[in-house]
KEKOL-435223 format. One line per 5 residues: number of its first residue (from 0); for each residue x, y, z of N, C-alpha, C. Coordinates in steps of 0.1 Angstrom, whole numbers, plus 5000, padded with zeros to 4 digits. Layout:
<nodes>
NUM) X,Y,Z,X,Y,Z,X,Y,Z; ...;
</nodes>
This chain:
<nodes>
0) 9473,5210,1034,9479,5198,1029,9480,5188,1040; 9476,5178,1038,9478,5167,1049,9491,5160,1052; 9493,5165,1066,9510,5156,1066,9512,5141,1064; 9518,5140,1061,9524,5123,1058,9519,5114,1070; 9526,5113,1079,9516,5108,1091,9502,5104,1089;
5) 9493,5119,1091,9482,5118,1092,9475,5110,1076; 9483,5108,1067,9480,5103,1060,9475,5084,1060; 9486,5080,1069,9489,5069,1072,9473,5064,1082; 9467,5073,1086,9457,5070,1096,9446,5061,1091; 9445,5051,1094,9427,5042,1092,9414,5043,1094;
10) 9406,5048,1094,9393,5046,1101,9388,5033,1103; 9395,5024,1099,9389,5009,1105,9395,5007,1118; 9407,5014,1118,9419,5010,1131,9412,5016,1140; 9406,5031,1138,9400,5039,1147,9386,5035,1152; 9382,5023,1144,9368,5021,1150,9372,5009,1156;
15) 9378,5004,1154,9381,4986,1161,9388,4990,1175; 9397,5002,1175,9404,5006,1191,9392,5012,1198; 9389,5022,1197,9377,5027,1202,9363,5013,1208; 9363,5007,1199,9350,4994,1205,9356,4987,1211; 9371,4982,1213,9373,4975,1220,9374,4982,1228;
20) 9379,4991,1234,9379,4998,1245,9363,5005,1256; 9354,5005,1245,9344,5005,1250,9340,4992,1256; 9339,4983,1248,9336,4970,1254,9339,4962,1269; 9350,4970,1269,9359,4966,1288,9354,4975,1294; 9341,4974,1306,9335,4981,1313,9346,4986,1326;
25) 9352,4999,1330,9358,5005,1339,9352,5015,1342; 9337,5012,1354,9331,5022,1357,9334,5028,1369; 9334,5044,1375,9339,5047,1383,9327,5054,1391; 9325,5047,1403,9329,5040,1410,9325,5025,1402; 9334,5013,1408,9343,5015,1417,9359,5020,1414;
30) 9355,5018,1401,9371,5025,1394,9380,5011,1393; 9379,5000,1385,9384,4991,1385,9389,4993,1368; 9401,5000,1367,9402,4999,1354,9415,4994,1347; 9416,4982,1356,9434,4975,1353,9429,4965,1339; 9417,4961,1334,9414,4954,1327,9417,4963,1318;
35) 9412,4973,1315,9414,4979,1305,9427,4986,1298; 9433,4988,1314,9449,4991,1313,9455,4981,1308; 9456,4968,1311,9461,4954,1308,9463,4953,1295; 9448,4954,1284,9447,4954,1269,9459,4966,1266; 9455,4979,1271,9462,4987,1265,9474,4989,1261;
40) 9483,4985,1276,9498,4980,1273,9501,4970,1265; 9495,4956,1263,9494,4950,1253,9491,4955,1239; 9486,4961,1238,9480,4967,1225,9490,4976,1218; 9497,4987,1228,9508,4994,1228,9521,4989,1225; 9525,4976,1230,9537,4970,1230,9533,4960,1217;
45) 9521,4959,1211,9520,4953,1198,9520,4960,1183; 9526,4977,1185,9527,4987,1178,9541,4994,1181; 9553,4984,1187,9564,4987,1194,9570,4997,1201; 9559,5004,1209,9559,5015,1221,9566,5004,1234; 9572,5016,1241,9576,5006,1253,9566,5014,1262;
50) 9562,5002,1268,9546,5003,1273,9548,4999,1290; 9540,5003,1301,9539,5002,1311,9528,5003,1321; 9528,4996,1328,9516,4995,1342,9522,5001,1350; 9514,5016,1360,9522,5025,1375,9511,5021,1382; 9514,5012,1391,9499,5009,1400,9496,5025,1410;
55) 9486,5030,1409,9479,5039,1420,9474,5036,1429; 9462,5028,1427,9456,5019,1436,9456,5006,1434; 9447,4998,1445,9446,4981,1439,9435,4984,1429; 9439,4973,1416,9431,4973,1407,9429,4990,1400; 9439,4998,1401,9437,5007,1394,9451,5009,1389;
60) 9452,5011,1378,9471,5014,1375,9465,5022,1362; 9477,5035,1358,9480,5043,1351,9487,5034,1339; 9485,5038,1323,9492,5033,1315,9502,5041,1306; 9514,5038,1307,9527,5047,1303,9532,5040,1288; 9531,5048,1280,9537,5045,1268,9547,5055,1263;
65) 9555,5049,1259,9567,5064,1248,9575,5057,1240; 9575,5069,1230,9577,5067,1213,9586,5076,1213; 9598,5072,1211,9613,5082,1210,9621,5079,1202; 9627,5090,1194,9632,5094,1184,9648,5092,1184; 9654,5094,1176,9671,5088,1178,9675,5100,1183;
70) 9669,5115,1180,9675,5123,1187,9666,5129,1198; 9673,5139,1203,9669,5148,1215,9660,5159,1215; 9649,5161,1219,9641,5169,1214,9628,5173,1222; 9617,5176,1219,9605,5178,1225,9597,5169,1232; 9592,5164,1243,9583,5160,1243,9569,5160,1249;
75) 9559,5155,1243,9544,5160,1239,9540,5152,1247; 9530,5151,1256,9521,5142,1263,9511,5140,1257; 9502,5129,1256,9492,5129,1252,9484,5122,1268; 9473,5131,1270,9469,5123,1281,9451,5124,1283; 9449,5107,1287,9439,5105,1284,9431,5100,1295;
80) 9414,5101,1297,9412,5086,1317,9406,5077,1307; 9409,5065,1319,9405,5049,1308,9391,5049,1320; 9387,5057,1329,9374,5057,1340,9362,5063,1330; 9353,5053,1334,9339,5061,1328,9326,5064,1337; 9316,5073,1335,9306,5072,1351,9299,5059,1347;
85) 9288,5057,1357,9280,5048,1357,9270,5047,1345; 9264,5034,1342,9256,5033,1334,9240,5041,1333; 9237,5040,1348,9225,5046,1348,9214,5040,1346; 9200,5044,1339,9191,5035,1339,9190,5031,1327; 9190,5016,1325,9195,5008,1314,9184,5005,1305;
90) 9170,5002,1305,9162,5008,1299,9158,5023,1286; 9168,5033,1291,9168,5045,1286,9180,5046,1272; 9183,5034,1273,9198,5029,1261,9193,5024,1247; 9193,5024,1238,9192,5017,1226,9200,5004,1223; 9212,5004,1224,9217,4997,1225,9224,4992,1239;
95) 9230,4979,1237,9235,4977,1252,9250,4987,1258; 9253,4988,1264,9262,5001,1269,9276,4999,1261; 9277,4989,1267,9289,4982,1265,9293,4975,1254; 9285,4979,1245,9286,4970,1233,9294,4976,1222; 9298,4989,1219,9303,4996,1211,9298,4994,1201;
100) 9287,4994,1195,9275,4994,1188,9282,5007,1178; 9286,5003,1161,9287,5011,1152,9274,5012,1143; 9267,5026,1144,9256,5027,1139,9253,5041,1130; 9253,5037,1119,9252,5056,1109,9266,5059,1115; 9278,5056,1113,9289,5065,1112,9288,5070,1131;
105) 9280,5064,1139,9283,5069,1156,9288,5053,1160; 9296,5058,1171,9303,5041,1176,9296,5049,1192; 9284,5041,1193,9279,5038,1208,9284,5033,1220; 9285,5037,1234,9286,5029,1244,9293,5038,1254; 9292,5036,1269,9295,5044,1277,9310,5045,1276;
110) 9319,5056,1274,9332,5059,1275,9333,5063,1264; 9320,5062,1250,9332,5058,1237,9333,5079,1233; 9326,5085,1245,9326,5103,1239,9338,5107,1251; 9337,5100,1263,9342,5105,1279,9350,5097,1283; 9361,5089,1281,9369,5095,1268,9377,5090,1265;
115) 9370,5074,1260,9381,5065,1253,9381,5066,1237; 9376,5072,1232,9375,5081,1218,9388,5086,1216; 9387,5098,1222,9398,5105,1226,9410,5100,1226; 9413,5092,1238,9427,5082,1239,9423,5078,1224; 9417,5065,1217,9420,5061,1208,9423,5070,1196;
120) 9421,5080,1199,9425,5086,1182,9443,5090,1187; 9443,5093,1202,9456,5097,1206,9469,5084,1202; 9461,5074,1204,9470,5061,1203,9477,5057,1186; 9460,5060,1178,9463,5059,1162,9470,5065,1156; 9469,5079,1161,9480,5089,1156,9492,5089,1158;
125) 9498,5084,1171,9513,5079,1171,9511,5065,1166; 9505,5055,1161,9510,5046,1155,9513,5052,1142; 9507,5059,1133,9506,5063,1123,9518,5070,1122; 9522,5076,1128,9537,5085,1131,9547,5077,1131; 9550,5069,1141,9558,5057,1140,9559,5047,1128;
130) 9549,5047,1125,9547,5039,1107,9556,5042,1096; 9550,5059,1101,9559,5067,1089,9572,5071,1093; 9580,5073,1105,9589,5078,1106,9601,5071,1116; 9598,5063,1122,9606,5050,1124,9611,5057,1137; 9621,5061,1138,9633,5068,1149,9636,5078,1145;
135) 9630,5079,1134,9639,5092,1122,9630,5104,1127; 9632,5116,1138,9625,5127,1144,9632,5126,1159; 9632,5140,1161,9638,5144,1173,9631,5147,1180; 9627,5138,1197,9619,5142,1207,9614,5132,1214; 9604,5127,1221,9590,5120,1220,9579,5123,1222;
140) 9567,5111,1224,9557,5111,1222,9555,5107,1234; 9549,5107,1249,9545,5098,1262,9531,5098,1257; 9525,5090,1262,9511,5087,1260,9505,5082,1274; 9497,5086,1281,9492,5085,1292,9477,5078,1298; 9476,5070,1299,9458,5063,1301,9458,5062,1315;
145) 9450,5077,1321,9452,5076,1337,9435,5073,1341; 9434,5065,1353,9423,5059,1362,9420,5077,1369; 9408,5074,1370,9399,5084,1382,9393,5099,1377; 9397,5100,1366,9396,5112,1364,9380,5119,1366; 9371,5110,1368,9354,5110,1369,9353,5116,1388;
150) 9368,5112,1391,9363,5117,1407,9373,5126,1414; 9386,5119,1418,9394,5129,1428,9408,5131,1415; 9410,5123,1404,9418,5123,1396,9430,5123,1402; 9430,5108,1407,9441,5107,1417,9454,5098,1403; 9447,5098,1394,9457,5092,1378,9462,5103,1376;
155) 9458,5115,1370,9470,5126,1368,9478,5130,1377; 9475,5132,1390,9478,5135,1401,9490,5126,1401; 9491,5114,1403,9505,5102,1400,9512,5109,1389; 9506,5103,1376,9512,5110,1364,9521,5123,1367; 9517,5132,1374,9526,5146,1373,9537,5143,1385;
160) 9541,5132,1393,9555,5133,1403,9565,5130,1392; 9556,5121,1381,9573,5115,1371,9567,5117,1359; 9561,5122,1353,9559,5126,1338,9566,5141,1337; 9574,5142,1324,9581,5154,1321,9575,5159,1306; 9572,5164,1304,9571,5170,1292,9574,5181,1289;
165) 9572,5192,1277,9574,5206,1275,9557,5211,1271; 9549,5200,1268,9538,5206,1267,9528,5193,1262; 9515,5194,1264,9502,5183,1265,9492,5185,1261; 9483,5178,1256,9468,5176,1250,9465,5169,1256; 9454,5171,1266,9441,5165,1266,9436,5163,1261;
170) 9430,5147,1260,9423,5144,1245,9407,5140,1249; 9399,5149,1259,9389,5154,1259,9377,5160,1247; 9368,5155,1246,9360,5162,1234,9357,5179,1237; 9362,5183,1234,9361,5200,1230,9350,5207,1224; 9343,5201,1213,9336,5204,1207,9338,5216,1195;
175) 9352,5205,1189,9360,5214,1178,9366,5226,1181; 9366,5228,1193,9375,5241,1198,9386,5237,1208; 9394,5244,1210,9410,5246,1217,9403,5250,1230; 9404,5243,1242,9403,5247,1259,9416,5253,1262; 9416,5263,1271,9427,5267,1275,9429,5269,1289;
180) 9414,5269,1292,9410,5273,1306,9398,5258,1311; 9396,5259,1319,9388,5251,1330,9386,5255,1339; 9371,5250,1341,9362,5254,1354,9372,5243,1366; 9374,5247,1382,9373,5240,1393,9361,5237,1398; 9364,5226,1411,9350,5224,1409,9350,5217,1432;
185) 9343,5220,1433,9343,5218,1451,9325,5213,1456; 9330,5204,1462,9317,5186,1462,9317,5192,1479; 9307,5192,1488,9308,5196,1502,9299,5192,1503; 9292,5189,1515,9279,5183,1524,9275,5197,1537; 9264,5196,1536,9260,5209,1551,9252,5202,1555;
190) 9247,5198,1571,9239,5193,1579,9235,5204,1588; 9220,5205,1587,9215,5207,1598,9211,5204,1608; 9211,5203,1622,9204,5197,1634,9195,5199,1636; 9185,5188,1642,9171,5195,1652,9168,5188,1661; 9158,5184,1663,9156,5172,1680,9142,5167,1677;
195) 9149,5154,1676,9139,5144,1671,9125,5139,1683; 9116,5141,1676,9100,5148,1685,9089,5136,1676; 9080,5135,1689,9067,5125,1675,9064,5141,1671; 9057,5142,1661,9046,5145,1651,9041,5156,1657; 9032,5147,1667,9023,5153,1676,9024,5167,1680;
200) 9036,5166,1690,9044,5175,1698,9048,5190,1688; 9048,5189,1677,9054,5204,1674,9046,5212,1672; 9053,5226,1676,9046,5238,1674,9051,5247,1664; 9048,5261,1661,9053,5268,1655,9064,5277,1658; 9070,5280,1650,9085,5292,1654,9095,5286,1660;
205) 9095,5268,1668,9105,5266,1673,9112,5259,1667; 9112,5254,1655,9125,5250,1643,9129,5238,1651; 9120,5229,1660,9133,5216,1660,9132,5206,1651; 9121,5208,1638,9125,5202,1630,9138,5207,1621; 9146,5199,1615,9160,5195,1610,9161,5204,1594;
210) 9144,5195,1585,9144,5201,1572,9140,5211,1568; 9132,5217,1578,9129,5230,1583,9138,5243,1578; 9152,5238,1589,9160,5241,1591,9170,5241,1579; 9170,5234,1569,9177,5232,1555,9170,5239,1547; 9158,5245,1547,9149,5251,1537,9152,5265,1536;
215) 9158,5269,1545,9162,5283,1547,9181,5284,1543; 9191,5271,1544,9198,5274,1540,9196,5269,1521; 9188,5263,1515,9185,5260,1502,9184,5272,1501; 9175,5277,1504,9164,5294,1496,9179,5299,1496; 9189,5301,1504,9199,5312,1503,9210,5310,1497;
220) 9206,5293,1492,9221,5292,1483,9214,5294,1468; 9199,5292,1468,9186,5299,1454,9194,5308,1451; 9192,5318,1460,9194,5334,1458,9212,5335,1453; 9218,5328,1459,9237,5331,1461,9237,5324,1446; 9231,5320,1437,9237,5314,1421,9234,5329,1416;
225) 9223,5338,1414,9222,5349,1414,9231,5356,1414; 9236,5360,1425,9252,5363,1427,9263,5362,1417; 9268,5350,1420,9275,5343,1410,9273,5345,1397; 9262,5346,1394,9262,5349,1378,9270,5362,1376; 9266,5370,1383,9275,5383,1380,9293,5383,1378;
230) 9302,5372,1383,9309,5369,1383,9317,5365,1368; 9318,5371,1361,9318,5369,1347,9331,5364,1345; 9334,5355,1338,9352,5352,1330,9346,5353,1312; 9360,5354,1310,9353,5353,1293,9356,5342,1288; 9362,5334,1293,9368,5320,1288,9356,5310,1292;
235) 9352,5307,1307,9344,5298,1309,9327,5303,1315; 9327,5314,1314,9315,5321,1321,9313,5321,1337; 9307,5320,1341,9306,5325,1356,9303,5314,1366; 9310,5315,1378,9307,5303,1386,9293,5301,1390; 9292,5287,1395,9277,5283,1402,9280,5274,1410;
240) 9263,5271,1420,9263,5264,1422,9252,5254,1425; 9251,5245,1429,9236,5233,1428,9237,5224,1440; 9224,5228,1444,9221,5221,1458,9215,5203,1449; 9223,5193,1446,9222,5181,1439,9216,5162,1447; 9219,5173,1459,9207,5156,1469,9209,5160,1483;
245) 9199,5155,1488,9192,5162,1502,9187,5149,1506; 9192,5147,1519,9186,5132,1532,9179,5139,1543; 9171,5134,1549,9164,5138,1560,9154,5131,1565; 9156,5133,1576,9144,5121,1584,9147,5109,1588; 9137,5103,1593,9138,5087,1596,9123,5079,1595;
250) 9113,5088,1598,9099,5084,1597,9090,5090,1597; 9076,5087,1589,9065,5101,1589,9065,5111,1603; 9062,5103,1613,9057,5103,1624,9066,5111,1637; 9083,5113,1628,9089,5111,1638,9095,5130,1630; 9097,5142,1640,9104,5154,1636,9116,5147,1630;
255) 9123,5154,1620,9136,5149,1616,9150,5157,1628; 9158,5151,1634,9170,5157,1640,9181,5161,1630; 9181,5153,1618,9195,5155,1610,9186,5155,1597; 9192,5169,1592,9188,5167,1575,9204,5170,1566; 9209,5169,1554,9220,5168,1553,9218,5172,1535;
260) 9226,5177,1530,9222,5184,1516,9240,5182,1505; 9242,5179,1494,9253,5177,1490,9253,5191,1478; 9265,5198,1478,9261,5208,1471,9274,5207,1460; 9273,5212,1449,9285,5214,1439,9288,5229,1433; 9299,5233,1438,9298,5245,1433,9310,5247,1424;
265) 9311,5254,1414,9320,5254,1402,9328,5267,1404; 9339,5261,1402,9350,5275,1405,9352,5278,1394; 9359,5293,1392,9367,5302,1382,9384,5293,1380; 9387,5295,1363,9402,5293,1367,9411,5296,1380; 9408,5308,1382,9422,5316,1398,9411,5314,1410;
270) 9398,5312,1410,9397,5310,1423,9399,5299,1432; 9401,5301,1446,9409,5291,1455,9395,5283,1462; 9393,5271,1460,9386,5266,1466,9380,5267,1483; 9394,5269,1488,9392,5274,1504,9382,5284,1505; 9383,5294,1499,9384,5312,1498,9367,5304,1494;
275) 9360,5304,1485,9353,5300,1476,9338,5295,1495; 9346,5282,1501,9339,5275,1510,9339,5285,1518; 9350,5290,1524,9348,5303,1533,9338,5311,1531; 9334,5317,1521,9325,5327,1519,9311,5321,1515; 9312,5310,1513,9295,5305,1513,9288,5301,1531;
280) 9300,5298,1539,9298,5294,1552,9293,5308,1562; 9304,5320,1554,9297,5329,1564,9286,5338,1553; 9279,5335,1541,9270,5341,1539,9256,5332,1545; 9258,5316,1546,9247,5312,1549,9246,5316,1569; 9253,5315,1576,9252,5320,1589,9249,5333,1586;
285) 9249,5343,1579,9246,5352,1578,9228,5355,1576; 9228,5346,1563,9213,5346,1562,9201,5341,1568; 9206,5332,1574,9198,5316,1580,9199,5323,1594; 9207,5327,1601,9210,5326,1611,9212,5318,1623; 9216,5304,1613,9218,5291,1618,9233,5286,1620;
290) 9236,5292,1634,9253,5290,1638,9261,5281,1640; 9249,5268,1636,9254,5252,1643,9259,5244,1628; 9256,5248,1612,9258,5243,1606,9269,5236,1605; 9267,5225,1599,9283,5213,1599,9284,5213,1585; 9297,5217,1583,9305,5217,1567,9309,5203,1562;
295) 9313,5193,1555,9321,5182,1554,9324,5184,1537; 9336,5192,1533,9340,5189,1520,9344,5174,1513; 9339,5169,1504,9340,5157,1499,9351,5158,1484; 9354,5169,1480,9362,5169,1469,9367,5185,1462; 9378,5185,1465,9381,5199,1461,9392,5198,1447;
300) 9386,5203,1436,9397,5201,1426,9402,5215,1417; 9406,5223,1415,9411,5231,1408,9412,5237,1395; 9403,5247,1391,9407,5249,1378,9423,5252,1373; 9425,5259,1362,9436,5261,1360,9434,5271,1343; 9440,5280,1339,9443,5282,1328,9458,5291,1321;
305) 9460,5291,1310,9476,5291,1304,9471,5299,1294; 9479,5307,1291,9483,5324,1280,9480,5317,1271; 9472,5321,1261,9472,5324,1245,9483,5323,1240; 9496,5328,1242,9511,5327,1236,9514,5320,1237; 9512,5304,1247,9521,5295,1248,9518,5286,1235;
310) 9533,5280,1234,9533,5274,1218,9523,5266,1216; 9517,5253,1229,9511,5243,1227,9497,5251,1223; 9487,5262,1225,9482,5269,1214,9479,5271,1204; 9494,5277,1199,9497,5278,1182,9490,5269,1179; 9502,5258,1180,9503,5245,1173,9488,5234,1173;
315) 9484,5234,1180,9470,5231,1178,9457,5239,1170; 9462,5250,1175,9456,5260,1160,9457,5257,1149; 9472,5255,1151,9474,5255,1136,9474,5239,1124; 9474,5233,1139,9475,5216,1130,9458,5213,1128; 9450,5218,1132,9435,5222,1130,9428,5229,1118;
320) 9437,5239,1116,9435,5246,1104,9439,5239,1091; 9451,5232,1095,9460,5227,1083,9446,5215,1079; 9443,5207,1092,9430,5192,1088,9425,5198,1083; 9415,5211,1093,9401,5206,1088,9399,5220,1076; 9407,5234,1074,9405,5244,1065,9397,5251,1076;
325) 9392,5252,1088,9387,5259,1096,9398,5268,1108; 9393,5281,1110,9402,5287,1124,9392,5280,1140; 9399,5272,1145,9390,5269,1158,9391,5280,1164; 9382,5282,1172,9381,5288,1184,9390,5284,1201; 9397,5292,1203,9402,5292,1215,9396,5296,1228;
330) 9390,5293,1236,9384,5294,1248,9386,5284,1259; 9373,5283,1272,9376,5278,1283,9363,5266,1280; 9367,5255,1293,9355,5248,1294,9350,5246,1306; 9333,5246,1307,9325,5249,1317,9332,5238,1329; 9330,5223,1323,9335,5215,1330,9352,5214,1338;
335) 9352,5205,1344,9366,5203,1353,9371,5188,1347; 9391,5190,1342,9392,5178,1335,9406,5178,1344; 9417,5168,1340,9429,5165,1345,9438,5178,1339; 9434,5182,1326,9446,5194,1327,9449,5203,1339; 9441,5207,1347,9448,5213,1359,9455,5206,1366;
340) 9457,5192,1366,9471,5189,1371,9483,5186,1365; 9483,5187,1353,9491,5187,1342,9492,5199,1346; 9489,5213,1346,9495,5226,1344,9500,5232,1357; 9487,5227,1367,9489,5234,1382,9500,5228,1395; 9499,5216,1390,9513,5206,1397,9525,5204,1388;
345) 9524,5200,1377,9532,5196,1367,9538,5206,1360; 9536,5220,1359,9542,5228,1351,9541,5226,1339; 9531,5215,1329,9530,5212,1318,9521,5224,1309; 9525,5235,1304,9513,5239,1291,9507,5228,1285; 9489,5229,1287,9484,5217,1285,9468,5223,1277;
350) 9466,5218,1267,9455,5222,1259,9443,5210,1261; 9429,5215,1260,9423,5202,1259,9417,5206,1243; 9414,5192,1234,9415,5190,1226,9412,5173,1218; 9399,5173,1218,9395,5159,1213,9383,5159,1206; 9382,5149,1196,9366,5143,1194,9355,5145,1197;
355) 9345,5149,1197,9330,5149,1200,9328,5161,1207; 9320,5157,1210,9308,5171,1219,9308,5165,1239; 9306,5175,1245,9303,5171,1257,9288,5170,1261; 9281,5178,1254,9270,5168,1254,9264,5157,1255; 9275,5153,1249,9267,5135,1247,9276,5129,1260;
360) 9284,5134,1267,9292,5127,1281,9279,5125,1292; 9283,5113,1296,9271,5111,1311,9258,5111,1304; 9254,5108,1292,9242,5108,1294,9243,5091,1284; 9226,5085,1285,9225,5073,1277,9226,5079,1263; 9226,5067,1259,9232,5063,1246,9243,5076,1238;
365) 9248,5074,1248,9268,5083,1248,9269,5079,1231; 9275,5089,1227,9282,5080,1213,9290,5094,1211; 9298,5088,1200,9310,5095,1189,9313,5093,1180; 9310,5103,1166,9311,5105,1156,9325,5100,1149; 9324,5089,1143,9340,5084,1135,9343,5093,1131;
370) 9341,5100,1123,9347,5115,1112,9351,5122,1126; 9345,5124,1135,9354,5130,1145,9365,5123,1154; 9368,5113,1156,9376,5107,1158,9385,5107,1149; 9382,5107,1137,9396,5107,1124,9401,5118,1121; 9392,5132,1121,9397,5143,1121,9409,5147,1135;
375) 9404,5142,1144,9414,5144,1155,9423,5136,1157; 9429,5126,1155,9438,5115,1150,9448,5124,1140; 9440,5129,1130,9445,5137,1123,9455,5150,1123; 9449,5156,1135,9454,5167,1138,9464,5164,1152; 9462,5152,1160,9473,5149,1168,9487,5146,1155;
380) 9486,5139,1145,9495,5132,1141,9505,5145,1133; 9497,5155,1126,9502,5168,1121,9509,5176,1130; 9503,5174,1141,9511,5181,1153,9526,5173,1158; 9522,5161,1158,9539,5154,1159,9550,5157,1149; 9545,5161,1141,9549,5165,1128,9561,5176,1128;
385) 9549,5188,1135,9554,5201,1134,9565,5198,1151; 9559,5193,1157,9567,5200,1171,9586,5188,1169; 9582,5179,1163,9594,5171,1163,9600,5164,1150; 9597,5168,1138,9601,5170,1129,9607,5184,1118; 9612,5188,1130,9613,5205,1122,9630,5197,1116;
</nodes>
């Protein structure tokens, strides 16, 4: 049976918030997404949330909204990034990126699956709550639109010194299932040395070329994903990693001295990203037997995951079952999102939980399914229901 709330929900509301939000380009880099924060709090304080800008950086600020009840009670985060990646090659699009292009029931354009979808069904469903229930419910609602999340997620990161909650949804596309767990994830650079020589001059066996010298630590980070596979979780599957861009040289003519390689390797919920770099540094000196390698970590972020028993669980189970007449599935996700800082800093039980497929994130012509955007609107607004209307 559909709760009252979720009753109250639009699908025109949900396609007019979602396009305009696509339409305000906040691509990260460079991460300029106060324009889109600007609308939002406006938008927010035009559906009588008390609404706010927390600057993080210049031209980047977090957006704070809350919906509170006459009494004392629970409250629920909803938290969302207003950052989207790059366009990419523009050519490869159907429509224009930016256009929020509504087409067969998909609303097109970069952000509208990764994850201003998301936020917007998060936003519709507390209006639709608020519609229906005024002040009358005990608790609130915070609603969160944080900058960065595409890179160092330095927006939840803020968010968790002064956001309080008892428990959170990430409004990430899931792919109709409950996350509970998340992959971490560690961005590093390795350089090799050599001594830059014409052409001419080289012989065999003495390695002062550079890429030479990178070809032997690649083959052994080949072989170390092998490894890794063996490393099994049952929530998100097993760590890896990917040798993803390689510099070297300066000229045909000329041996290379510096070659330089950017690698990404994906953590387990509990593993420690230190621990993780440690052991790739002394297996490649191991194999290569190249003792001069230079490490340069460029981004270390964290998985995180939370017990099956915790309420924020149930309740998404079960406000899921109530929508759609289906049992979701509970499990991990491959990718790395802001709930690890909601759980791992913040102390928040935090579910991810949204709209669409990840498939369709980062790639052209991104899109998301209305009917999924309204089913999950749906199931945030049933859930306000249960956690603060008992």
């Amino acid at each position: 049976m559909a709760s009252q709330a979720s009753k109250r929900i639009r699908k025109e509301d949900l396609i007019k918030l979602t396009q305009a939000m696509v339409r305000i380009p906040s691509v990260n880099p460079p991460g300029n997404e106060d324009d889109l924060a600007e609308f939002l709090v406006q938008e927010l304080k035009s559906y009588g949330f008390s609404s706010k800008l927390v600057n993080v950086k210049p031209k980047r600020s977090n957006v704070m909204a809350m919906l509170s009840g006459k009494k004392k009670g629970k409250t629920i985060l909803m938290n969302g990034h207003m950052d989207v990646v790059p366009v990419g090659d523009l050519s490869a699009w159907k429509f224009e990126p930016f256009s929020g292009t509504l087409h067969q029931g998909r609303i097109y354009g970069r952000g509208s699956v990764d994850m201003k979808g998301g936020l917007a069904s998060a936003i519709i469903a507390t209006k639709a709550f608020a519609d229906t229930y005024g002040e009358d419910f005990a608790g609130s609602i915070l609603i969160a639109g944080v900058v960065d999340e595409e890179d160092a997620g330095i927006g939840s990161k803020k968010l968790v010194e002064s956001a309080k909650a008892d428990m959170a949804i990430v409004a990430e596309a899931s792919d109709n299932a409950i996350y509970r767990a998340h992959k971490g994830v560690l961005w590093f650079e390795i350089t090799t040395k050599g001594q830059a020589l014409h052409s001419s001059r080289v012989r065999s066996g003495n390695f002062e070329n550079a890429i030479y010298r990178m070809t032997r630590v690649v083959n052994a980070l080949e072989d170390y994903l092998a490894e890794l596979e063996k490393r099994k979780d049952a929530l998100v599957g097993n760590p890896t990693i990917n040798v993803s861009v390689i510099k070297g040289g300066t000229k045909t003519n000329v041996v290379p001295d510096l070659c330089t390689i950017t690698v990404d390797r994906r953590l387990l919920p509990n593993e420690d990203p230190k621990v993780a770099l440690e052991e790739i540094h002394k297996l490649l000196v191991s194999k290569t037997k190249l003792k001069d390698l230079a490490f340069h970590v460029a981004l270390e972020r964290e998985g995180t995951i939370i017990k099956e028993s915790e309420p924020i669980v149930k309740l998404t189970r079960n406000a899921i079952q109530e929508v759609t007449g289906k049992q979701p599935k509970v499990t991990g996700c491959m990718a790395t999102t802001d709930m690890a800082f909601l759980v791992n800093q913040g102390k928040i039980p935090s579910v991810v939980y949204g709209p669409g497929s990840l498939e369709q994130a980062h790639v052209a012509n991104e899109y998301v399914e209305v009917d999924e955007l309204l089913k999950a609107a749906k199931v945030y607004a049933t859930m306000f229901e249960k956690i603060l209307c008992k």
